[in-house]
N, C-alpha and C positions, 0 to 999 in steps of 0.2 A: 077263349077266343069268341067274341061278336060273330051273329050275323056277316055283315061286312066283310070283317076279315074274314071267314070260311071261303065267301063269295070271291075275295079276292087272289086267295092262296085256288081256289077250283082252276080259277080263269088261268091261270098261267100254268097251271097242270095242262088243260084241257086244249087250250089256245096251242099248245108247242107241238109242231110238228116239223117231220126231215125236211129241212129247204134246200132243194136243189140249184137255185140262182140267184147269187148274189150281187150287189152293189159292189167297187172298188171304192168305196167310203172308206177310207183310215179311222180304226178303234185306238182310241186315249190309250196311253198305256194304263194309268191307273184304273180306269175305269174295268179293264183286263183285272188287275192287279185285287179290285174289290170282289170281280164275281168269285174267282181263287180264295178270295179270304174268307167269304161265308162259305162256296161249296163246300172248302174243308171241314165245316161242320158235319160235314158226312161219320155215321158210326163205323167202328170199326174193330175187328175182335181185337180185345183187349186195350184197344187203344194206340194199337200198333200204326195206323195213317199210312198206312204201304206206297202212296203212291208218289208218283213223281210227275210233272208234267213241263212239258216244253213247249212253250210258246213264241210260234214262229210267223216274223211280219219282214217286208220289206226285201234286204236282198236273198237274206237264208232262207225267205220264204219258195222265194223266186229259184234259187238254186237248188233248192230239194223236189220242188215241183218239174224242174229241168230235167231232173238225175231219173226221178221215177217216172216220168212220161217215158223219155227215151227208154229206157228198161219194157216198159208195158208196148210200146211198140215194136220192138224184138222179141218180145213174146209173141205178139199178135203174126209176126210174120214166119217166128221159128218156136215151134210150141214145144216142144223139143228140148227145148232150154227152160222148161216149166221146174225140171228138178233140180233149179240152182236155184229156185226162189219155194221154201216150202214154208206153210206156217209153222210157228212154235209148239202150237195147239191146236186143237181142232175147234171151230167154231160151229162149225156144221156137221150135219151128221152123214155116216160114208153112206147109208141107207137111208134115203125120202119115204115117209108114208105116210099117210093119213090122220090126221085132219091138216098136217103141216108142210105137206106137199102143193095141198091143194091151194093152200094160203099166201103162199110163196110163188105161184104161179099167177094167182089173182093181184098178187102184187104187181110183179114185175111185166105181163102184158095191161095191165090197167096202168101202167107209166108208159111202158111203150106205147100203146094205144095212143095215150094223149101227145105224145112226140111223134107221132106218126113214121114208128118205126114195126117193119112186120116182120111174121114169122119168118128165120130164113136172112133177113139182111144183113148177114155177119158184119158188113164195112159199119152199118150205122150204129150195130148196137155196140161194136168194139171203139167206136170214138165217144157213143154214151159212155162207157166203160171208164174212159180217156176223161173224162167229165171229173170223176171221181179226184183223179188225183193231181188236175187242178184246181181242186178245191172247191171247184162249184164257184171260182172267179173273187173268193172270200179272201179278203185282207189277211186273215189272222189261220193259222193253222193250229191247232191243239194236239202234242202227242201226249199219250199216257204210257205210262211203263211202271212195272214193279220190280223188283228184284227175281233172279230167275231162281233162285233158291226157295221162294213164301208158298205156300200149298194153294189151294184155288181157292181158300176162304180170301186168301189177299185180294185175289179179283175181284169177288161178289166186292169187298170194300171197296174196291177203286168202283165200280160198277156204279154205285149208292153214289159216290161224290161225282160222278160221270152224270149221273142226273141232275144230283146238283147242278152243276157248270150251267147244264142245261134250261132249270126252269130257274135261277140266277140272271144268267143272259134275257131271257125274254122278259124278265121284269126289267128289266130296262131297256127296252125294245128292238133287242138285237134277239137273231135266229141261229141258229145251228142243225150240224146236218153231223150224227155220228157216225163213223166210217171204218165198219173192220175190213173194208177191202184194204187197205195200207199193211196189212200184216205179213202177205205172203214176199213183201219187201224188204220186209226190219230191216236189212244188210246194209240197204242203202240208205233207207230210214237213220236207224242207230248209228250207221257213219257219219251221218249228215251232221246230225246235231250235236257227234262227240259224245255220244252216252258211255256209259260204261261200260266193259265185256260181262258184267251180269248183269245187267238189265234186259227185262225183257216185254216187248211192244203187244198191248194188251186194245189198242184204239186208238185212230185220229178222230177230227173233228175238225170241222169248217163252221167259221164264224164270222159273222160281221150281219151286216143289214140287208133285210129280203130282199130280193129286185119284184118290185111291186104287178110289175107291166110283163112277167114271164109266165107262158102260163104252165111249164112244169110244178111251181107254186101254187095252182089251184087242186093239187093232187093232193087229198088227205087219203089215206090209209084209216078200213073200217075197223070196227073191234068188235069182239063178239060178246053175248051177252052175259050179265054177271053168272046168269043162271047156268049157263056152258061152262064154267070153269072153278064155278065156288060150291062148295059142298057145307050147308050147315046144319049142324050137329048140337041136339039139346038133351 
């Protein structure tokens, strides 16, 4: 690999971030259909390819977005009914501490902040919330699923072609916004799209083209330094 190309595979590493507001610009199907075809290049133990994805435009898109909002606003009013929607997995951990507490806070008041949402506003951060599972207003919805039978190396696999998707899309100038708030829903999720009764919903994702003029979009996310997290050993 050139110069060049180093330079050009960095940029689209570096360049991708969560976009939270998108254009209703319509994505080609093929052009869907291409970033799918290289992600799958993603490795995978043994070669197994665990995943599965469902790509949702148009009216199913409309109609899953319908199903889960309503659902997420009967939560919001009757929380009560939290224990009819659990995830499959835990993605979070039941204990916060340190350093990833802290990181997680810096997050989500440095977004709030910039939407000028404060501590305490339950109505505004619960239509943020609501935000999510429209999409972020994106054309294309992305689920991923594996089989509910494959141990968790199948995920780390999906996980790897999830980035794909990922820095695939923005090499051709499309964004995306990965989304495990969709999980504590699978119900409705996996009814929607007719998945199978062993599958099991591992990530959505919102795609399509950034809305350039929002300034949720001006929100990067910092990273800490290599020295904080890489240990080398001679």
């Amino acid at each position: 690999m050139d110069q060049q190309q180093m330079q050009s595979v960095d940029q689209v590493i570096t360049s991708r971030h969560s976009v939270r507001a998108f254009l209703e610009t319509p994505i080609d199907v093929e052009i869907l259909k291409d970033i799918l075809r290289v992600a799958s290049r993603a490795p995978s133990g043994t070669n197994t390819q665990p995943w599965k994805v469902y790509v949702v435009q148009g009216q199913k898109r409309d109609e899953l977005v319908k199903k889960v909002c309503a659902a997420q606003v009967e939560l919001f009013h009757h929380p009560e009914l939290a224990k009819n929607y659990q995830e499959t997995f835990p993605y979070y951990p039941e204990q916060w501490f340190s350093p990833y507490i802290d990181r997680r806070r810096e997050n989500g008041w440095g977004l709030y902040g910039l939407l000028n949402i404060q501590k305490g506003e339950k109505e505004k951060m619960a239509q943020q919330q609501l935000r999510n599972f429209k999409l972020f207003d994106a054309p294309v919805g992305l689920f991923f699923t594996v089989h509910q039978s494959l141990g968790i190396g199948s995920k780390m696999d999906l996980a790897m072609m999830i980035q794909n998707v990922m820095l695939a899309a923005k090499a051709r100038g499309l964004d995306t916004c990965p989304q495990a708030a969709w999980n504590h829903v699978h119900s409705i999720v996996l009814d929607t799209l007719n998945a199978s009764e062993d599958e099991e919903l591992v990530c959505g994702m919102a795609l399509g083209y950034a809305d350039p003029d929002h300034i949720v979009n001006t929100f990067i996310t910092p990273r800490v330094p290599v020295e904080d997290f890489a240990v080398f050993l001679e």
